[in-house]
gemmi code that builds the backbone of each chain (N, CA, C; Angstrom):
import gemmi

chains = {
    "A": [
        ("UNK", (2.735, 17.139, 26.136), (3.863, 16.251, 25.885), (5.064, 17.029, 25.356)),
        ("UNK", (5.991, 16.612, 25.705), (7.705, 17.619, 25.598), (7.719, 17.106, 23.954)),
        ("UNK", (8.686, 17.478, 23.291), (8.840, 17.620, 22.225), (10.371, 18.209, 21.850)),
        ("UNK", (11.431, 18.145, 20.705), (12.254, 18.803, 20.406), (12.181, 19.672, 19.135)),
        ("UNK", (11.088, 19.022, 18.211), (10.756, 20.138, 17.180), (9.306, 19.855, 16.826)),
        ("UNK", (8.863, 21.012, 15.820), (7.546, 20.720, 15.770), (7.218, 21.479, 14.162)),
        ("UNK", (6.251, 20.263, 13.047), (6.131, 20.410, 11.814), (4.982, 20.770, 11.603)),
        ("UNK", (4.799, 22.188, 10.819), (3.090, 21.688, 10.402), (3.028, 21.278, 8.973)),
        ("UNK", (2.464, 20.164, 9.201), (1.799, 19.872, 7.553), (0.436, 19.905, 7.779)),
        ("UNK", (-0.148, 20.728, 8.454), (-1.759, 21.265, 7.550), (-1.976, 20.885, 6.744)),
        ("UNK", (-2.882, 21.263, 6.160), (-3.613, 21.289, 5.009), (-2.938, 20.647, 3.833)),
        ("UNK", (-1.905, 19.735, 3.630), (-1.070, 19.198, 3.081), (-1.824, 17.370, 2.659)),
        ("UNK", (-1.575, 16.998, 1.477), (-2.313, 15.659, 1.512), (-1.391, 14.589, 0.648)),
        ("UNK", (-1.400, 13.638, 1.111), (-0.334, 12.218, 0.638), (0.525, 12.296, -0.569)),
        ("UNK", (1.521, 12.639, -0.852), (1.625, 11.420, 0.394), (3.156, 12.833, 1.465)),
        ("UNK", (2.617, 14.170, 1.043), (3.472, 15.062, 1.744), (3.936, 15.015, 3.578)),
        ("UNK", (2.899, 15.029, 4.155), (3.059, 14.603, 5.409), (4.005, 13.577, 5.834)),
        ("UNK", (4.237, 12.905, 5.103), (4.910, 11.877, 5.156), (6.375, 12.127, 4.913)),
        ("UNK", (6.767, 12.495, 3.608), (7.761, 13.254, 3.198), (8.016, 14.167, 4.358)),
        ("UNK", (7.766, 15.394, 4.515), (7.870, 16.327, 5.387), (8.561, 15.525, 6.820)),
        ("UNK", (7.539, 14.780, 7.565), (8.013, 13.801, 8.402), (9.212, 13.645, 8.398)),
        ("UNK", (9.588, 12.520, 7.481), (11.100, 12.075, 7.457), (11.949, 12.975, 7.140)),
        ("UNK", (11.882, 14.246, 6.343), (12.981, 15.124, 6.441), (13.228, 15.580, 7.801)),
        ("UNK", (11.934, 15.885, 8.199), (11.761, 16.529, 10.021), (12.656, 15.898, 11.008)),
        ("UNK", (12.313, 14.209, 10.779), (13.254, 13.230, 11.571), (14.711, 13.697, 11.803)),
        ("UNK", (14.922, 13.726, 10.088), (16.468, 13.872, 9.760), (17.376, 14.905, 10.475)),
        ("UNK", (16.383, 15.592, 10.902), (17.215, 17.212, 11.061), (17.028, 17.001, 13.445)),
        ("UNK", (16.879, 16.042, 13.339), (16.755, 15.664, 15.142), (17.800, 14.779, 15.653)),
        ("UNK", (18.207, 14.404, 16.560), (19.091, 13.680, 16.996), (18.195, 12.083, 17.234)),
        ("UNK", (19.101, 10.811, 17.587), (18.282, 9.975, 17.592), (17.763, 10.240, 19.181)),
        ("UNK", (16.567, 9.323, 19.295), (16.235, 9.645, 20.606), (14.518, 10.972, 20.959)),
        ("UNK", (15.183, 12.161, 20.333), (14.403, 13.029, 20.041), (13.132, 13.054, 19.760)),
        ("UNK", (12.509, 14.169, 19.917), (11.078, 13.948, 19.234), (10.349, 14.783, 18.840)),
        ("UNK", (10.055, 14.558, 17.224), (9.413, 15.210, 16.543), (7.722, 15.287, 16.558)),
        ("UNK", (6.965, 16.454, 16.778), (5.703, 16.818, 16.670), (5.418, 17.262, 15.310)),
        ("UNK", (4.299, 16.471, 14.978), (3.626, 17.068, 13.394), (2.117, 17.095, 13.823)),
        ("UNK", (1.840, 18.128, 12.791), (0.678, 18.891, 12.765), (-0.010, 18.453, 12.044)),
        ("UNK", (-0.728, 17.793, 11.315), (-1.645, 17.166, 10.447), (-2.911, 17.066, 9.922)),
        ("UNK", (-3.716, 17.627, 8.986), (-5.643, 17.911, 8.617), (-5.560, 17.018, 7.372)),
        ("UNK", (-4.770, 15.941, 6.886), (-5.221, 15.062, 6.340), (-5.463, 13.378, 7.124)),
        ("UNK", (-6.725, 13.289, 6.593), (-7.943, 11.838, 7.888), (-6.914, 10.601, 7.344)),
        ("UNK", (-6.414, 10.328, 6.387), (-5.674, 9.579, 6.079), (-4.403, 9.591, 6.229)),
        ("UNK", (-3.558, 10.941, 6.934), (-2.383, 10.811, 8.049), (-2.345, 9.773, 9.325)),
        ("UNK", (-3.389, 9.327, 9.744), (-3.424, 8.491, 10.807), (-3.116, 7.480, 10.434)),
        ("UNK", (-3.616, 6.732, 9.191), (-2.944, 5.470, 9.477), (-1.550, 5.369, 8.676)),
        ("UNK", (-1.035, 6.284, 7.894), (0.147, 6.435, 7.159), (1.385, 6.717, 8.316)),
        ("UNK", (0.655, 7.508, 9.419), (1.624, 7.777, 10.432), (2.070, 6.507, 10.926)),
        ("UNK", (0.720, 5.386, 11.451), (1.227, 4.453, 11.592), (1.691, 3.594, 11.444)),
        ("UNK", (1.421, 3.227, 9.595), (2.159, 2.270, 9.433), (3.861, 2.683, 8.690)),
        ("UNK", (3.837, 4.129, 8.677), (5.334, 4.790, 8.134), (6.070, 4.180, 9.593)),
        ("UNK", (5.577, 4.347, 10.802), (6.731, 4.122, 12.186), (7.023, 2.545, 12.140)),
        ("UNK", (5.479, 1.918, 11.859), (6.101, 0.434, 12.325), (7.022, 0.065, 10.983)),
        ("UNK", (7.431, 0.396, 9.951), (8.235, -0.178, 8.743), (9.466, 0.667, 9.198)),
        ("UNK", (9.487, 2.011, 9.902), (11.045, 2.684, 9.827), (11.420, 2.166, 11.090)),
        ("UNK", (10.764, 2.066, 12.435), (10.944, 1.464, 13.571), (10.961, 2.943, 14.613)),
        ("UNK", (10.543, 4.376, 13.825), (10.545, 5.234, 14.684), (9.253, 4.724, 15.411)),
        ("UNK", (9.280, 5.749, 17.011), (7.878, 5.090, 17.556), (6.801, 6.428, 18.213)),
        ("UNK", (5.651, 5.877, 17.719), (4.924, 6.960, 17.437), (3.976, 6.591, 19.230)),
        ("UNK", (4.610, 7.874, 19.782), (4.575, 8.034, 21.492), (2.954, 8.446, 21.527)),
        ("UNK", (2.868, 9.431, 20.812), (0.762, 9.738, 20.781), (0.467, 10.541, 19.617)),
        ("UNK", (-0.867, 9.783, 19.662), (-1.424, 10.400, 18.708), (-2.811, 11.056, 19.431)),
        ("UNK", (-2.780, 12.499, 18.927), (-3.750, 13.425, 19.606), (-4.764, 13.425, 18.473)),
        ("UNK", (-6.482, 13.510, 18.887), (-7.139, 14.505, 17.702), (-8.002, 15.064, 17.989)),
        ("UNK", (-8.114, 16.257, 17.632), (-9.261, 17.124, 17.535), (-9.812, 17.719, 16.706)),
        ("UNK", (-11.278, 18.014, 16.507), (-11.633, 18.654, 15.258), (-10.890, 19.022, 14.064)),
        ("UNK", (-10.434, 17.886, 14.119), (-9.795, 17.357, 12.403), (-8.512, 17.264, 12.259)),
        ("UNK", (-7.871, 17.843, 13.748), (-6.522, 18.330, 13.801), (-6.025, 17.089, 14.491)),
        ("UNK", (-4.932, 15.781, 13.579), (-4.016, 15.381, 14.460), (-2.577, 15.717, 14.806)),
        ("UNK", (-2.782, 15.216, 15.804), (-0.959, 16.103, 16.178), (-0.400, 14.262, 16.479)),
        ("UNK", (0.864, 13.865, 15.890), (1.636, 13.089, 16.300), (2.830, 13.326, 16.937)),
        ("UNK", (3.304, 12.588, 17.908), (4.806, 12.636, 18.661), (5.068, 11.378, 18.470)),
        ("UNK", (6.269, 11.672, 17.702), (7.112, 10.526, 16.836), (8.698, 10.446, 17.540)),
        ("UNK", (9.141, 9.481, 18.458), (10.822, 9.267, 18.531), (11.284, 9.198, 17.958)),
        ("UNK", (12.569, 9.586, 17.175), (13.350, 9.300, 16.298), (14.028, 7.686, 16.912)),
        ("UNK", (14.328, 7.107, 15.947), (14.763, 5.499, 16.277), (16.545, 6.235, 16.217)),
        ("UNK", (17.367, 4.877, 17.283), (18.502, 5.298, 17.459), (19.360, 4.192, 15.921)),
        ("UNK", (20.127, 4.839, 15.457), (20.878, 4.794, 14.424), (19.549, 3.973, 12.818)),
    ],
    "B": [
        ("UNK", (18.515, -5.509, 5.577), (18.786, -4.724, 4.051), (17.600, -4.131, 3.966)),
        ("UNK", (17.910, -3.201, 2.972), (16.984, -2.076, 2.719), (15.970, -3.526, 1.488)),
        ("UNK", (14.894, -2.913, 1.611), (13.632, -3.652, 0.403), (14.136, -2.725, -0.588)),
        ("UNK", (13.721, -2.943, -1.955), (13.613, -2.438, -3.116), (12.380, -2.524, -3.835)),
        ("UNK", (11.880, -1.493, -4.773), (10.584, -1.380, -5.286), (11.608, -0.522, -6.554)),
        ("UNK", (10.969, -1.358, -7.506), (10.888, -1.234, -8.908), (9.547, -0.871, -9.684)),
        ("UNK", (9.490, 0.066, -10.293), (8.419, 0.934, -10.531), (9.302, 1.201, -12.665)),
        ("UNK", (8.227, 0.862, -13.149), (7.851, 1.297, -15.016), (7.120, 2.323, -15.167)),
        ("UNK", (7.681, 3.477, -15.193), (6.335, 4.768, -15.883), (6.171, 4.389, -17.085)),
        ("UNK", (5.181, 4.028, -17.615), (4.578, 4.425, -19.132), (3.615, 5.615, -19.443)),
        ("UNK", (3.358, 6.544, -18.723), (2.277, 7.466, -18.894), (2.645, 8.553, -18.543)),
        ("UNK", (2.236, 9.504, -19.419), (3.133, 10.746, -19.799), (1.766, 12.021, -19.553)),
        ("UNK", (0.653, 11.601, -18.725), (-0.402, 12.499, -18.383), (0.009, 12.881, -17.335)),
        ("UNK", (-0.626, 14.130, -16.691), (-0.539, 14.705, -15.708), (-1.357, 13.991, -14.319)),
        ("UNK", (-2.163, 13.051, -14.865), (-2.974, 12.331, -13.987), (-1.865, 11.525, -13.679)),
        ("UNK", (-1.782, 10.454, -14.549), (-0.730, 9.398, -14.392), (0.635, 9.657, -14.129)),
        ("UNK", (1.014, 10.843, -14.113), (2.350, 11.293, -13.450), (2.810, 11.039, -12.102)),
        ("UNK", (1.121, 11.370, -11.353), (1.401, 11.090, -9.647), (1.833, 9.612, -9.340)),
        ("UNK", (1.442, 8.632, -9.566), (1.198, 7.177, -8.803), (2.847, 6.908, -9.213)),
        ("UNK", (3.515, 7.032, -10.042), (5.006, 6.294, -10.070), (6.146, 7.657, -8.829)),
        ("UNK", (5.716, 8.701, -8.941), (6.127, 9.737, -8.111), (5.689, 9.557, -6.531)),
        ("UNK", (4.522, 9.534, -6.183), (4.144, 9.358, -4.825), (4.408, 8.025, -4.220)),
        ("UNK", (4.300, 6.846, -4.748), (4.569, 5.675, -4.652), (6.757, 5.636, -4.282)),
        ("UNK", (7.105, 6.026, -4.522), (8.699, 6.465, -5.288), (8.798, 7.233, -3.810)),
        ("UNK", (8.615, 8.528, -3.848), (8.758, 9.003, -2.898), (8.814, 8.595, -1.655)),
        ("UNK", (7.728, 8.045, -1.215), (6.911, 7.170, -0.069), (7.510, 6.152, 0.072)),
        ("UNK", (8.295, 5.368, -0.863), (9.005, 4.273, -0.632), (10.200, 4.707, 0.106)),
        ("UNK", (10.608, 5.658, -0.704), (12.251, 5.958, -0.415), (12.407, 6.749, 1.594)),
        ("UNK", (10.747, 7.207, 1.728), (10.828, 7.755, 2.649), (10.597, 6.535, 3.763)),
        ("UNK", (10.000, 5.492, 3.462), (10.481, 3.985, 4.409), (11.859, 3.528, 3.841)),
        ("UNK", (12.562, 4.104, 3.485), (14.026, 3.413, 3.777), (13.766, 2.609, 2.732)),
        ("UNK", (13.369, 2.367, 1.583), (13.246, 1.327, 0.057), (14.717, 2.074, -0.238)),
        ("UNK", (15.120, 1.618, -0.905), (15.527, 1.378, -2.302), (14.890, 1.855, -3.244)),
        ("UNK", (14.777, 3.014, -4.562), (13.816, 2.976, -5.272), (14.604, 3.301, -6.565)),
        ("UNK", (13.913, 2.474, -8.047), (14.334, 2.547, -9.094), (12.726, 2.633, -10.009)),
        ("UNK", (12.863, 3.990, -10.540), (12.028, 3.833, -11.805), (12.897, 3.797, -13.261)),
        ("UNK", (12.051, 3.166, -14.071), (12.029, 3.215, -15.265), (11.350, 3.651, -16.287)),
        ("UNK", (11.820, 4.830, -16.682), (10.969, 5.804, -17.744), (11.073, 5.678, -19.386)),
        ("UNK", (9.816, 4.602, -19.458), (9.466, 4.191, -20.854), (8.218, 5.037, -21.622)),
        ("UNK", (8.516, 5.180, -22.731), (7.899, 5.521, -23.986), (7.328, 6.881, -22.754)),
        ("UNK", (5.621, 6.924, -22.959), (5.056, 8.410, -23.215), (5.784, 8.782, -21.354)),
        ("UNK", (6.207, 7.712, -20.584), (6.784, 8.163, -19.475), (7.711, 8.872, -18.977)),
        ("UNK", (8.289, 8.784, -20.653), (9.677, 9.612, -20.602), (9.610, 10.976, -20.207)),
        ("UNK", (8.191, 11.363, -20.474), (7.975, 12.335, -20.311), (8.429, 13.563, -19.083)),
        ("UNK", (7.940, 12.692, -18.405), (8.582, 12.931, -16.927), (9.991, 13.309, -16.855)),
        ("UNK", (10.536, 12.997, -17.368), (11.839, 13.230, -17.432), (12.274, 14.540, -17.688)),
        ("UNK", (11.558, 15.268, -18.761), (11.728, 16.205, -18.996), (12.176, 17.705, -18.014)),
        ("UNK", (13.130, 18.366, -19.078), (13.028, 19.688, -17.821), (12.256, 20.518, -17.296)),
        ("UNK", (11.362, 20.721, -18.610), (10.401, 21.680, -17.863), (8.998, 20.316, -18.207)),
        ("UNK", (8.273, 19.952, -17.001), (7.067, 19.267, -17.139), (5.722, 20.265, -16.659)),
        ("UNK", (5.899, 21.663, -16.934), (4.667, 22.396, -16.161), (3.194, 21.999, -17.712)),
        ("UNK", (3.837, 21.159, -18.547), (3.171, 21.416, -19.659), (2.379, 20.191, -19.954)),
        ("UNK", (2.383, 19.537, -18.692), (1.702, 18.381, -18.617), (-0.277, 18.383, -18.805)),
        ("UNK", (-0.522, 17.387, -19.431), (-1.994, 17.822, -19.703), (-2.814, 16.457, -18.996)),
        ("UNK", (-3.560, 16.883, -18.737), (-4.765, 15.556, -18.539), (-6.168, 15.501, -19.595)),
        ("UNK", (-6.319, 14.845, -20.016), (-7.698, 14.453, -21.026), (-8.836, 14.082, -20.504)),
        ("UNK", (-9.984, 14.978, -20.639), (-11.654, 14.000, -20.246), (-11.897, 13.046, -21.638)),
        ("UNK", (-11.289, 12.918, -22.844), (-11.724, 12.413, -23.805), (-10.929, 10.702, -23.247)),
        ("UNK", (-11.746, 10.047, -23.687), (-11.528, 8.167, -23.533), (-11.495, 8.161, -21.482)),
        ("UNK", (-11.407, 9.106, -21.145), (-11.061, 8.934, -19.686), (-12.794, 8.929, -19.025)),
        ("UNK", (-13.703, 8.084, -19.120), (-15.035, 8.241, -18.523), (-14.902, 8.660, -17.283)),
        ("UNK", (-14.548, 7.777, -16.285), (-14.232, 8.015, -15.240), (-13.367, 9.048, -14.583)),
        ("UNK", (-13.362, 10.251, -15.085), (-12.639, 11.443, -15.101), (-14.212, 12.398, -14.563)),
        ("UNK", (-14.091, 13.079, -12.878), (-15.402, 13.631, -12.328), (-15.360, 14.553, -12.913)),
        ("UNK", (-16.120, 15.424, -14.080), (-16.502, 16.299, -14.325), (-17.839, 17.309, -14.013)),
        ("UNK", (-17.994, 18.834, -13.800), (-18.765, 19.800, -13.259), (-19.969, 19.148, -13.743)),
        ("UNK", (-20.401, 19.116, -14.838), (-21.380, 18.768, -15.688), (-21.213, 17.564, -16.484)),
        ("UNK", (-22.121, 16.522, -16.579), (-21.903, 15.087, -17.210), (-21.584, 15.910, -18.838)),
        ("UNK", (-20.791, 15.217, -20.066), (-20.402, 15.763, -21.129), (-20.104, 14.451, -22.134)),
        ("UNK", (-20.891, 14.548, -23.118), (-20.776, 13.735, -24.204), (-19.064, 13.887, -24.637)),
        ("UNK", (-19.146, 12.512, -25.301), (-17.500, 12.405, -26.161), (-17.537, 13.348, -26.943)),
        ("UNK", (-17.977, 13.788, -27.943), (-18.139, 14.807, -29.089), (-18.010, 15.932, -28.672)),
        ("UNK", (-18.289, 16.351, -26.725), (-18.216, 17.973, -26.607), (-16.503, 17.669, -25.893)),
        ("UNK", (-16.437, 16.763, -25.390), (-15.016, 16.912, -24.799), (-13.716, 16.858, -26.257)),
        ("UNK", (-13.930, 16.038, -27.266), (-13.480, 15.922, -28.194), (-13.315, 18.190, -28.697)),
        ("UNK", (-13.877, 18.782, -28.465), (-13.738, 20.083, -29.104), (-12.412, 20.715, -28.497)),
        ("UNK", (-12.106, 21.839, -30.050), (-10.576, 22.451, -29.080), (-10.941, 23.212, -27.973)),
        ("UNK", (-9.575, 23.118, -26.862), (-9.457, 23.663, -25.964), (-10.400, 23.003, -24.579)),
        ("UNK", (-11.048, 21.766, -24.873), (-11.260, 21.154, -23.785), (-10.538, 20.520, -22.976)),
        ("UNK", (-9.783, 19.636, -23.520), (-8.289, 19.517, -23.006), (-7.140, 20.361, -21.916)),
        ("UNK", (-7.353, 21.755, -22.411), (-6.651, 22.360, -21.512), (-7.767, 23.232, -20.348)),
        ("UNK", (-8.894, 23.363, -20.661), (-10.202, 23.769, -19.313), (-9.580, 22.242, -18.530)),
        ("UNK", (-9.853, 21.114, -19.136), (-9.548, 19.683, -17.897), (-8.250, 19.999, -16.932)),
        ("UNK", (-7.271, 20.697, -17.823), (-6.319, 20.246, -17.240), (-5.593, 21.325, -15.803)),
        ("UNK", (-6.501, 22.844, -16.711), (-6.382, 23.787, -15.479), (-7.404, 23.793, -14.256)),
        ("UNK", (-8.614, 22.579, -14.804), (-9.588, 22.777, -13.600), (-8.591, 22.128, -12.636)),
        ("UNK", (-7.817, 20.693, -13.131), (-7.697, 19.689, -12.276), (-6.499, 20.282, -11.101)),
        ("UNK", (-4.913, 21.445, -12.501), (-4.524, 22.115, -11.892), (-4.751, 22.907, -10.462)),
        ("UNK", (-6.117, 23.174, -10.369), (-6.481, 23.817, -9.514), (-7.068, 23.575, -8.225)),
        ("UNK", (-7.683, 22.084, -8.922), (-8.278, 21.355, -7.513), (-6.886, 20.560, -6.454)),
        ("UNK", (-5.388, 20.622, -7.717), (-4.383, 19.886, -7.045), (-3.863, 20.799, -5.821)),
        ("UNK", (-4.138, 22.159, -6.279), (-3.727, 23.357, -5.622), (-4.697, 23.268, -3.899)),
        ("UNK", (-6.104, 23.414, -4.452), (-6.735, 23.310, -3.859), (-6.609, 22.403, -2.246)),
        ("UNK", (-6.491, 21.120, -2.580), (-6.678, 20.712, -2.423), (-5.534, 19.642, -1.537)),
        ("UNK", (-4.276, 20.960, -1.546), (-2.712, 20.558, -1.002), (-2.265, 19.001, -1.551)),
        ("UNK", (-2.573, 18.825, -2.797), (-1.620, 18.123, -3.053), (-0.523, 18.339, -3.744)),
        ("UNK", (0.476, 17.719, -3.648), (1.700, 18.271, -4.090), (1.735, 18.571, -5.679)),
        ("UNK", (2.543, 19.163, -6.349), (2.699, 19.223, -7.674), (3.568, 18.140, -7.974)),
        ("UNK", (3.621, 17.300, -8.950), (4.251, 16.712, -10.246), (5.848, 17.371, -9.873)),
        ("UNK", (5.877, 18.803, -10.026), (7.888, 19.233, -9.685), (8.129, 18.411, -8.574)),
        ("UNK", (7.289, 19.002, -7.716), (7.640, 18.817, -6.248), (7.918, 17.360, -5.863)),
        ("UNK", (7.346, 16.444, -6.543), (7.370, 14.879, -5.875), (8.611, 14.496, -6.776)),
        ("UNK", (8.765, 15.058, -7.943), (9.858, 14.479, -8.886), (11.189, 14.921, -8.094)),
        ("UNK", (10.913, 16.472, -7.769), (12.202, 16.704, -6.350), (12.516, 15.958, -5.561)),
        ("UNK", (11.739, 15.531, -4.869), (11.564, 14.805, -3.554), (12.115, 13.065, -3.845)),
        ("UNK", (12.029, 13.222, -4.837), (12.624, 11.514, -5.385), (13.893, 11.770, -5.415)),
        ("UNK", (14.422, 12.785, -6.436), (16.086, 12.876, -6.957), (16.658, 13.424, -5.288)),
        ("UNK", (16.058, 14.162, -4.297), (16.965, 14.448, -2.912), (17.059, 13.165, -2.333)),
        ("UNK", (15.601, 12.455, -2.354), (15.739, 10.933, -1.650), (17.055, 9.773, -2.099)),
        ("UNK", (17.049, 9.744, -3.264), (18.243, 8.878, -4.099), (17.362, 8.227, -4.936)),
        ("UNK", (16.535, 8.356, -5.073), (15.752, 7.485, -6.220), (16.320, 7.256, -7.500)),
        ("UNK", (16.620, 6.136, -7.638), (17.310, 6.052, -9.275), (16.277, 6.441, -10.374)),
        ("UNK", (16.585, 7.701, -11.116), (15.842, 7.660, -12.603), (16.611, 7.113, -13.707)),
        ("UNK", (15.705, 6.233, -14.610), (16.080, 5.556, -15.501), (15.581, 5.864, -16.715)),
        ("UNK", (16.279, 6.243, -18.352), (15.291, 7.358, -19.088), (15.606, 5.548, -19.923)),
        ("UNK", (14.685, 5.235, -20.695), (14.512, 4.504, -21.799), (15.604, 4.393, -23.305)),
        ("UNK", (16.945, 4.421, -23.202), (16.957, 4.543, -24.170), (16.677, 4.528, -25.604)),
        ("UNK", (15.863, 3.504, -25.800), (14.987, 3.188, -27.148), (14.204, 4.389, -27.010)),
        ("UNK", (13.428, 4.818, -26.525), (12.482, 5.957, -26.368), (12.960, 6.770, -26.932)),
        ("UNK", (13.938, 7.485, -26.213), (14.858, 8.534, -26.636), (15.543, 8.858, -27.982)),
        ("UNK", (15.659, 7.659, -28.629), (16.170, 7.424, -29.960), (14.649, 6.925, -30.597)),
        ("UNK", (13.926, 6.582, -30.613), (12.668, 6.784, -30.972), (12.048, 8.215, -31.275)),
        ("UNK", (11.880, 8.794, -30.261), (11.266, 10.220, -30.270), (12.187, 11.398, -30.529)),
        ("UNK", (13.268, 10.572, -31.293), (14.207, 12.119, -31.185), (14.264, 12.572, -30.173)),
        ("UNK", (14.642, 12.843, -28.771), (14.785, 13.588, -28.349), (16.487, 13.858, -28.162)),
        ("UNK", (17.073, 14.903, -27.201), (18.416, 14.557, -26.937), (18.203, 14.433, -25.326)),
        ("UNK", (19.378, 14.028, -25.226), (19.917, 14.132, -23.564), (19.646, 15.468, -22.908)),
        ("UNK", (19.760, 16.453, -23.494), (19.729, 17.363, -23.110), (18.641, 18.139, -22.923)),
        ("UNK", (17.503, 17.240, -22.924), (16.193, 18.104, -22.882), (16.046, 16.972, -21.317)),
        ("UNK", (16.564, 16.605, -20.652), (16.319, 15.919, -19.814), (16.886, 16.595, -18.408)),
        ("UNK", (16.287, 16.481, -17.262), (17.229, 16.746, -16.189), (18.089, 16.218, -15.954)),
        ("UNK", (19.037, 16.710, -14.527), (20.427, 16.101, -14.333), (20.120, 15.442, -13.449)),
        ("UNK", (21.036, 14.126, -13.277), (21.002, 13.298, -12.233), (20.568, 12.072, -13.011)),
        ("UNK", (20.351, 11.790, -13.618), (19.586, 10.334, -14.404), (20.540, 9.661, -15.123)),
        ("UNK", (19.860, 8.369, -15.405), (20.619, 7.704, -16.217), (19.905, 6.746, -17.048)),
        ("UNK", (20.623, 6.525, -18.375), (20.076, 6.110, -19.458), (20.481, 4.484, -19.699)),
        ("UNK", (19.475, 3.843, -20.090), (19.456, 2.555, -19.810), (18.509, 1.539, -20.736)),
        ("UNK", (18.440, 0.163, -21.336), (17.530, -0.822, -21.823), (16.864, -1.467, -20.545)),
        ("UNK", (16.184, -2.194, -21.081), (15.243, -4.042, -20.804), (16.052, -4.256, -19.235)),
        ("UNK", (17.106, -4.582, -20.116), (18.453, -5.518, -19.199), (18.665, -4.544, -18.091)),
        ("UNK", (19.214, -3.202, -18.017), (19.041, -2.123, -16.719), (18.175, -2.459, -15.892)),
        ("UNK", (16.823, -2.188, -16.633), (15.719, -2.639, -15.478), (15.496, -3.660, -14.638)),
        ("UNK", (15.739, -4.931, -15.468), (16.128, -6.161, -14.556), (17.067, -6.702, -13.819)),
        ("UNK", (18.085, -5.542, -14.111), (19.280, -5.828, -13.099), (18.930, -5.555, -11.631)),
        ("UNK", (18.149, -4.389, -11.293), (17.558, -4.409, -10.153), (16.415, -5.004, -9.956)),
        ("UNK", (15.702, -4.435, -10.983), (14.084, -5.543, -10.906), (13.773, -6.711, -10.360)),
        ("UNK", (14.993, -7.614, -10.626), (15.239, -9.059, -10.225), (15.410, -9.523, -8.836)),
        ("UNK", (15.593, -8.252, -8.191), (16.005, -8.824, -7.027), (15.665, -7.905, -5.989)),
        ("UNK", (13.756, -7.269, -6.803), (13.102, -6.130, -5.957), (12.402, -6.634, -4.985)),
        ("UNK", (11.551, -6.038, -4.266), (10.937, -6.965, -3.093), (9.143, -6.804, -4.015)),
        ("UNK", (9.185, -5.169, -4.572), (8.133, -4.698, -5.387), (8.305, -4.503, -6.990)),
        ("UNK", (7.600, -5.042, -7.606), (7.470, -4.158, -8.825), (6.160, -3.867, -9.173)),
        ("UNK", (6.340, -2.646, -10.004), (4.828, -2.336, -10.375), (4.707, -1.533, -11.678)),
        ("UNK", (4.177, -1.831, -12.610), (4.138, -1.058, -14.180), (2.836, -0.352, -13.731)),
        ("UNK", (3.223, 0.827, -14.628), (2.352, 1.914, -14.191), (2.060, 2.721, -15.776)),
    ],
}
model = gemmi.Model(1)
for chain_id, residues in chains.items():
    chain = gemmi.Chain(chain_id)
    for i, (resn, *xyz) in enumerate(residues, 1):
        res = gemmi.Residue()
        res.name, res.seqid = resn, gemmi.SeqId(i, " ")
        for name, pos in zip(("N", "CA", "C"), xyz):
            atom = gemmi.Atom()
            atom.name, atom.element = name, gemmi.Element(name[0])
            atom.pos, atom.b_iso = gemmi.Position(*pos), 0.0
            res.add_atom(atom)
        chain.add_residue(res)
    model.add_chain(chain)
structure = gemmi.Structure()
structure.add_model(model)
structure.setup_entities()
């Protein structure tokens, strides 16, 4: 999946990923899309319910052996 | 409109430091509004340098310790600070953020800090043992936003 930037928050745990995230957003145009890197099990549902309250939209969520990767749109204005 | 969450620190431990900080943060990072209010041992927080924050196994049962430990051995000097560098370490460990770091992450977000004035004139302290960016405030401060939060939560 295409992408315009890409975050790792590894090994990082709540509520940082999150944080990290929205600075990540900030620094993209609207439209865009940010990839994060993620090894905390409780990023999944923070990812999801951080998009449905900001209205960014979270395009996929990948996982593998412990590793999720999200692709997040930035919402326009 | 943006929601608002109104948040009371009263707790001036290193345990109890996180939940008004991560909560705060996390709000502001959904687009809240966020106002704390830093009362009595919460004031603490406020402070400039907070690396000196402690956590207690004494009255805290529910605090996981290596080995189960009577009140009387945690009660001895210098147990207090073994608790507080183990916990130091598991925070490390264990990527969670530090206490600086989330208190950062509030004042870049816009988070309003609010220091207690009674506190402050209580505990002696001055203004000046406090960081920049805050503001000093009563009762009535707090409920000026409080009143018309979507959240509040004493902590």
């Amino acid at each position: 999946m295409e992408f315009d930037k890409e975050l790792d928050a590894r090994n990082l745990n709540c509520p940082l990923p999150i944080l990290r995230c929205k600075k990540g957003l900030s620094e993209i145009q609207a439209t865009q899309t940010l990839k994060v890197l993620a090894t905390d099990p409780g990023s999944v549902k923070d990812f999801q319910a951080f998009c449905k309250q900001t209205g960014h939209e979270l395009l996929q969520l990948d996982e593998a052996d412990g590793l999720f990767t999200f692709y997040i749109k930035k919402r326009v204005a | 409109m943006a929601k608002k969450l109104a948040l009371i620190a009263s707790k001036g431990s290193l345990d109890w430091a996180y939940p008004p900080f991560i909560l705060a943060s996390t709000a502001a990072a959904l687009d809240y509004e966020v106002e704390i209010f830093f009362t009595f041992y919460g004031l603490t927080l406020l402070k400039k340098d907070i690396s000196d924050l402690k956590v207690s196994p004494l009255g805290n049962p529910a605090m996981p310790m290596p080995v189960p430990m009577p009140n009387f051995v945690q009660m001895l000097p210098g147990m207090e600070s073994m608790a507080t560098m183990m916990m130091k370490q598991k925070i490390a460990d264990k990527g969670v953020a530090s206490i600086e770091d989330l208190r950062t992450a509030c004042l870049e977000s816009g988070v309003k800090l609010i220091a207690c004035q009674m506190t402050v004139d209580l505990f002696d302290f001055k203004p000046s043992d406090f960081i920049d960016g805050i503001e000093f405030g009563g009762a009535a401060t707090f409920f000026e936003f409080a009143g018309e939060s979507d959240v509040n939560l004493f902590i």
